[in-house]
MILUM-525616 format. One line per field, with one value per residue (C-alpha): residue number from 1; residue in three letters; x, y, z. Coordinates in Angstrom, 3 decimals. Layout:
<rs>
num (NUM; ...)
residu (ala; ...)
east (X; ...)
north (Y; ...)
up (Z; ...)
</rs>
This chain:
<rs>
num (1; 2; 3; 4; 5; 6; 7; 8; 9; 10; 11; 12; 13; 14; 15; 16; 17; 18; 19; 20; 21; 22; 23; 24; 25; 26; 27; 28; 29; 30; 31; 32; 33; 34; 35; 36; 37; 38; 39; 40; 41; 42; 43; 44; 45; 46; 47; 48; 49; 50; 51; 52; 53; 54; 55; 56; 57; 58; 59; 60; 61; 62; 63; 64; 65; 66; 67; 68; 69; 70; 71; 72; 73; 74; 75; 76; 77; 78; 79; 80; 81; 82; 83; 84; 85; 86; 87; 88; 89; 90; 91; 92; 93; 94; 95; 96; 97; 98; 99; 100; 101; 102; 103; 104; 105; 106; 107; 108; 109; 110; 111; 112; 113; 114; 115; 116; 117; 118; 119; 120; 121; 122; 123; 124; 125; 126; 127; 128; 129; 130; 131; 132; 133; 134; 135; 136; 137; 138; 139; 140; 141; 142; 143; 144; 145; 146; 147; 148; 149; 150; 151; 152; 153; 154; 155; 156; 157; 158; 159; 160; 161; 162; 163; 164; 165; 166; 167; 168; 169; 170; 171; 172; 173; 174; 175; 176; 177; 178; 179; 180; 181; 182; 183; 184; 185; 186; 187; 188; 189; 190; 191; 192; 193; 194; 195; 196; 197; 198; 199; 200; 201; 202; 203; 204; 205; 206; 207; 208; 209; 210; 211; 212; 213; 214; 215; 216; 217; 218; 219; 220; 221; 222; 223; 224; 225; 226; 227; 228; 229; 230; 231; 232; 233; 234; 235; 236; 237; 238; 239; 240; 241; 242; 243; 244; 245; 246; 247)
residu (unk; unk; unk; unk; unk; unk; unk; unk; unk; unk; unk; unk; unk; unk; unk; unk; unk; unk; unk; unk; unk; unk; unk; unk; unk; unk; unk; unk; unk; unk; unk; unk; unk; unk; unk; unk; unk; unk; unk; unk; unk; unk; unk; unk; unk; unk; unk; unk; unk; unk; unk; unk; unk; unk; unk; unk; unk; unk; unk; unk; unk; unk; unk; unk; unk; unk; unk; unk; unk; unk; unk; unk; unk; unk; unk; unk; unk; unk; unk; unk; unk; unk; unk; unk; unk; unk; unk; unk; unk; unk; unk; unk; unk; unk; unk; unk; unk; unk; unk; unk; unk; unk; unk; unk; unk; unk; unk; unk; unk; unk; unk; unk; unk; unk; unk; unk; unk; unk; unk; unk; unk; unk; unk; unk; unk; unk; unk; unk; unk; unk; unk; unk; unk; unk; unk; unk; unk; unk; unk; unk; unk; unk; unk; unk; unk; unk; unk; unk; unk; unk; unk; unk; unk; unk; unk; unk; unk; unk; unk; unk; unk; unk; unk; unk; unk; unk; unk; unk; unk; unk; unk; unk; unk; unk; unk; unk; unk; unk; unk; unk; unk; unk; unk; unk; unk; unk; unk; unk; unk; unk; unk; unk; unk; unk; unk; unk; unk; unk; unk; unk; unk; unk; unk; unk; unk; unk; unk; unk; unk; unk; unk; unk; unk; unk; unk; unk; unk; unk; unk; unk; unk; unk; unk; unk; unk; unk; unk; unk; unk; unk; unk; unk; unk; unk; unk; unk; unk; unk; unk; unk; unk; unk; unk; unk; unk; unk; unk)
east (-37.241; -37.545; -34.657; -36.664; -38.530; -35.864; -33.641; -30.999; -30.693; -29.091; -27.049; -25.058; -23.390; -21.807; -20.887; -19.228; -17.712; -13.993; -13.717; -11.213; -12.226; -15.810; -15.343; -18.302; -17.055; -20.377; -21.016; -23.927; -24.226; -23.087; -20.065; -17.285; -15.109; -16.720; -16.519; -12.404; -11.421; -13.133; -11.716; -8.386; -8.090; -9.049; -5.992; -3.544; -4.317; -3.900; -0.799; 0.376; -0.598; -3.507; -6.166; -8.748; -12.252; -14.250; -17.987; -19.968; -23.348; -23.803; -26.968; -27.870; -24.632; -22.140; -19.038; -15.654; -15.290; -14.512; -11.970; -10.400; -10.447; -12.702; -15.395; -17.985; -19.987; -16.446; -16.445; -17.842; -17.738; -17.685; -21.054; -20.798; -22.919; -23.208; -20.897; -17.130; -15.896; -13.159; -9.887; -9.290; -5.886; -5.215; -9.020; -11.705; -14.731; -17.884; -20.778; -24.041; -22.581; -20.907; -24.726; -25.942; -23.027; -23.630; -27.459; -28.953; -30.602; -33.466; -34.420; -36.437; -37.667; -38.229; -36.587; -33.495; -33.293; -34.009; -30.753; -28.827; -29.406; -28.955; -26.120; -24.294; -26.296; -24.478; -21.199; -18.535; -15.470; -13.603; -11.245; -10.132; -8.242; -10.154; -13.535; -14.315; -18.066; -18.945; -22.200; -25.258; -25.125; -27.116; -29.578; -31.807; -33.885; -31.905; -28.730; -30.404; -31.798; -28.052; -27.002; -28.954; -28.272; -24.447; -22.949; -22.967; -19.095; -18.650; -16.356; -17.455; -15.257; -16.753; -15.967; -16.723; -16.096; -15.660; -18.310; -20.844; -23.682; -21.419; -20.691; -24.244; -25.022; -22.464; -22.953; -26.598; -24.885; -22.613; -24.794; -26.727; -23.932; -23.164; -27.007; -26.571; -23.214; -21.057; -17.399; -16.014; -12.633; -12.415; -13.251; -11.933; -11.822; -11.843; -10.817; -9.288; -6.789; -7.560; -9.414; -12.321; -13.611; -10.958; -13.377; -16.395; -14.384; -13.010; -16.907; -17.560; -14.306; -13.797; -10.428; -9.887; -7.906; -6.504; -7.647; -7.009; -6.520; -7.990; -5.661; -7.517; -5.923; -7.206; -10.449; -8.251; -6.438; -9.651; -9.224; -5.625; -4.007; -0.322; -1.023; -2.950; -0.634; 2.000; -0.299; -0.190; -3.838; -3.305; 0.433; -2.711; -4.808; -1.577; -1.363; -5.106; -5.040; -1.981; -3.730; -6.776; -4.710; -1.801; -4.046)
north (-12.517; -8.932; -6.997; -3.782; -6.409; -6.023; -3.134; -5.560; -6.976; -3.764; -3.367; -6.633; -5.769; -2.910; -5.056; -7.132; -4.411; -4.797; -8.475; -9.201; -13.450; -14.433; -18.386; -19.958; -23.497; -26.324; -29.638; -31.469; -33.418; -33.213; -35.148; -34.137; -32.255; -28.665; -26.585; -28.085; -27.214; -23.358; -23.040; -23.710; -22.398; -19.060; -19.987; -20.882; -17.946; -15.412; -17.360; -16.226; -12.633; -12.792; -10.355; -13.148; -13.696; -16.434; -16.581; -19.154; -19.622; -22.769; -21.880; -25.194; -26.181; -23.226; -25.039; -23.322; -21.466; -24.826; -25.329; -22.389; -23.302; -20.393; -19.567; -17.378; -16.141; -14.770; -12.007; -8.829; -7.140; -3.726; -2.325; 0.991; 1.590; -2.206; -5.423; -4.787; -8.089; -9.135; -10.690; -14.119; -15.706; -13.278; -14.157; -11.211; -13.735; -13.521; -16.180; -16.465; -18.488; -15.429; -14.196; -17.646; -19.291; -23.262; -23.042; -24.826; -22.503; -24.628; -22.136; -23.218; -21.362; -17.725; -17.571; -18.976; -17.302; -13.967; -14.426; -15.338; -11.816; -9.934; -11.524; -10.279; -6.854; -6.126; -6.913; -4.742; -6.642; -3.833; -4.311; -8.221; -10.913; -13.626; -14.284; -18.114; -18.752; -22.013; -23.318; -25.147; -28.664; -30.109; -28.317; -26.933; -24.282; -22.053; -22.851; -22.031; -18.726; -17.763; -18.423; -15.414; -12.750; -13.849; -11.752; -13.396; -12.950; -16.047; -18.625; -21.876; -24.767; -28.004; -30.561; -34.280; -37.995; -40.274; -42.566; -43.669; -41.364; -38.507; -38.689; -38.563; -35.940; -33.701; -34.444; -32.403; -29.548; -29.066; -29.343; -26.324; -24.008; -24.644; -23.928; -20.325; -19.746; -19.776; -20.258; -22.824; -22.433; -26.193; -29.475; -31.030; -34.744; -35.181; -38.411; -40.259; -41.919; -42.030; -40.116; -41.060; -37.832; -36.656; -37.846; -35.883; -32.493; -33.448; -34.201; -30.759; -29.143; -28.020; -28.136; -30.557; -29.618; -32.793; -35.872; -35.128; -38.598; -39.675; -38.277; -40.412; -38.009; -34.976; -35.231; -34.572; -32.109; -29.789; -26.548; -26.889; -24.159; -25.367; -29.193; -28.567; -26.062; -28.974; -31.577; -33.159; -32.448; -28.854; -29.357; -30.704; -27.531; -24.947; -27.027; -26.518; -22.819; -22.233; -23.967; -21.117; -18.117; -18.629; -19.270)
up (-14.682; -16.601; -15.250; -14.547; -11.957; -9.562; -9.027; -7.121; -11.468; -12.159; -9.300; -9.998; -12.604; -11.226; -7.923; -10.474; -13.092; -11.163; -12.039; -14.460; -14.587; -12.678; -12.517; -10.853; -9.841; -11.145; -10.867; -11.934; -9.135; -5.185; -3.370; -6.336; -4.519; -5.631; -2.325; -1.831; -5.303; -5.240; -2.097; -2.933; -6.289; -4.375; -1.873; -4.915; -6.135; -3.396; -2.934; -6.084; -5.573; -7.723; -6.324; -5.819; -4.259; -3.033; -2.695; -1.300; -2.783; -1.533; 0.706; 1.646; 2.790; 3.134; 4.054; 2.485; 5.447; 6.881; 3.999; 5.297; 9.074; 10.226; 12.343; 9.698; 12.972; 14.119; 11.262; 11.024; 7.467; 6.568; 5.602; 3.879; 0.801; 0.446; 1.618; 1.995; 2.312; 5.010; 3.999; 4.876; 4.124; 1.147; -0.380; -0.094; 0.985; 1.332; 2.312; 3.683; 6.872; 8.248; 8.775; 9.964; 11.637; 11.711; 11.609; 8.958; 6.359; 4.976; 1.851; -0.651; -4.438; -4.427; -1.167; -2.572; -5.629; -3.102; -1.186; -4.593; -5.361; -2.174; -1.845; -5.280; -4.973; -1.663; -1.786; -2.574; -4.458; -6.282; -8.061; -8.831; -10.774; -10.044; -8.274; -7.806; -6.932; -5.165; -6.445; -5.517; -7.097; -10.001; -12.243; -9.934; -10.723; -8.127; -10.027; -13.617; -12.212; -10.892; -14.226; -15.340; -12.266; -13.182; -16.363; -19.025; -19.062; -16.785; -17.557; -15.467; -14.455; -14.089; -11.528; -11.742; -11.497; -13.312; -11.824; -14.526; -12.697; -12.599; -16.413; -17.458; -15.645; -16.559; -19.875; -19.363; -17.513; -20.587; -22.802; -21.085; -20.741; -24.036; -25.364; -23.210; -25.038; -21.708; -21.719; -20.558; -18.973; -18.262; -16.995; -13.889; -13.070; -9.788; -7.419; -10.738; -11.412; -15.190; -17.376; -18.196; -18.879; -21.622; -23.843; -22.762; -22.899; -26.762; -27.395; -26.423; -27.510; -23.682; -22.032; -20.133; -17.332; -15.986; -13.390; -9.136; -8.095; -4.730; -1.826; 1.201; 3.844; 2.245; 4.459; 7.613; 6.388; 5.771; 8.056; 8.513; 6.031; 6.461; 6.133; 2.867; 0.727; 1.504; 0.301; -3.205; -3.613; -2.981; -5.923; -8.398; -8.048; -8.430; -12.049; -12.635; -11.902; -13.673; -16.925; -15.944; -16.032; -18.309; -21.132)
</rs>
C-alpha cells in the first residue's frame, strides 16, 4: 500500500512515537497459547510497574479481555482527538471487543486490513514501556499487511509447540520476519515439557526464551486475576518477561 494512499499510514506512527518496546505476540498457527501469554506478559508487567499496554488485534476472535475477567461492552474510553484507552488492572488496553461486545465480527480482506488501521490510527497510548499486541494467527494476508502499518521497530515474540505441525510452520513465519529484517526478541515454547524447539531458535540465531510446560488447570483459572498471578504458569511468564526486558 503507498503510504500517501491512506492518511491513517501517517498517523500511526505518531500514535506509536511514546513506545519505548512494541512487541507484537505471533504464532504461525492457532491453539498455542498466544492470547494467554500477551495477556499476561502485559499483567507481569504492570505488576512490575512497567508502563505497559495491551492490544488485541485478534478480530476474529478478540478474547484477552476474557484473560483479564472483563466485560469489553462494560467500558467506555475516552475519545478526545483520537482513542484514550482505559486502564484495566495496571494495562492501558485497547480492543475491538469493547466496540462489539461478544458478537462475532466475521471480517474478511480489505475490511480487515480497514479496522487494523483504524484501530492503531485512533488510539492514544502516550507514553509507554511496553506495548504487547495480540495477533491474528498464521500468515494470512491480514497478518502480512499489519506487518507493514506496524513500525518497523517491532520486536516480535513467537509462540509455539512443539507438535510436528507447529514446528513447520513456524519455521515459515521465521523465516519471513527474518527476510523483512525484524527483530526478534524471542521464541517461546509453549505446553512442553522439553525443548524441542531450542534447535529451531539456534538455526535462526533467535533467543530462545524457554519451554511453559502444560499446566492442565490453567484453563479454569482464565478470568480469575488472583488464582492466575499465584499459578506456576503465570511464575513461567515473570521468567520470560524478565529475559525480554533485562536484556
Amino acid at each position: 500500500m503507498n503510504p500517501g494512499s491512506d492518511p491513517r499510514l501517517l498517523v500511526i506512527p505518531q500514535r506509536l512515537s511514546g513506545v519505548k518496546h512494541i512487541i507484537p505476540v505471533m504464532s504461525s498457527k492457532g491453539g498455542v497459547g498466544k492470547t494467554l501469554l500477551s495477556t499476561l506478559l502485559a499483567l507481569a508487567g504492570a505488576d512490575k510497574k512497567l508502563k505497559v499496554g495491551l492490544l488485541d488485534l485478534d478480530f476474529t476472535n478478540p478474547s484477552t479481555h476474557i484473560v483479564l475477567g472483563i466485560d469489553p461492552s462494560s467500558i467506555q474510553p475516552v475519545e478526545e482527538k483520537g482513542v484514550i484507552p482505559p486502564i484495566i488492572h495496571g494495562i492501558k488496553y485497547m480492543t475491538l471487543a469493547m466496540y462489539t461486545g461478544e458478537n462475532p465480527t466475521p471480517l474478511r480482506g480489505n475490511a480487515i486490513n480497514d479496522a487494523f488501521l483504524e484501530i492503531l490510527a485512533i488510539t492514544r497510548w502516550g507514553e509507554l514501556d511496553y506495548l504487547f499486541i495480540d495477533t491474528p494467527p498464521g500468515l494470512s494476508d491480514a497478518q502480512l499487511n499489519l506487518l507493514t502499518y506496524l513500525p518497523s521497530r517491532i520486536e516480535p515474540l513467537i509462540v509455539a509447540t512443539p507438535s510436528p505441525l507447529a514446528i513447520i510452520s513456524v519455521e515459515k513465519l521465521l523465516r519471513v520476519l527474518i527476510e523483512g529484517k525484524y527483530r526478534i526478541i524471542g521464541l517461546v515454547e509453549n505446553m512442553s515439557n522439553n525443548r524441542k524447539l531450542l534447535m529451531i531458535a539456534q538455526k535462526y540465531n533467535i533467543r530462545y526464551l524457554g519451554p511453559i510446560p502444560y499446566f492442565k488447570e490453567i484453563d479454569n483459572l482464565i478470568g480469575n486475576l488472583e488464582a492466575l498471578r499465584s499459578s506456576q504458569f503465570y511464575g513461567k511468564i515473570i521468567d520470560i518477561l524478565e529475559k525480554i526486558i533485562y536484556v
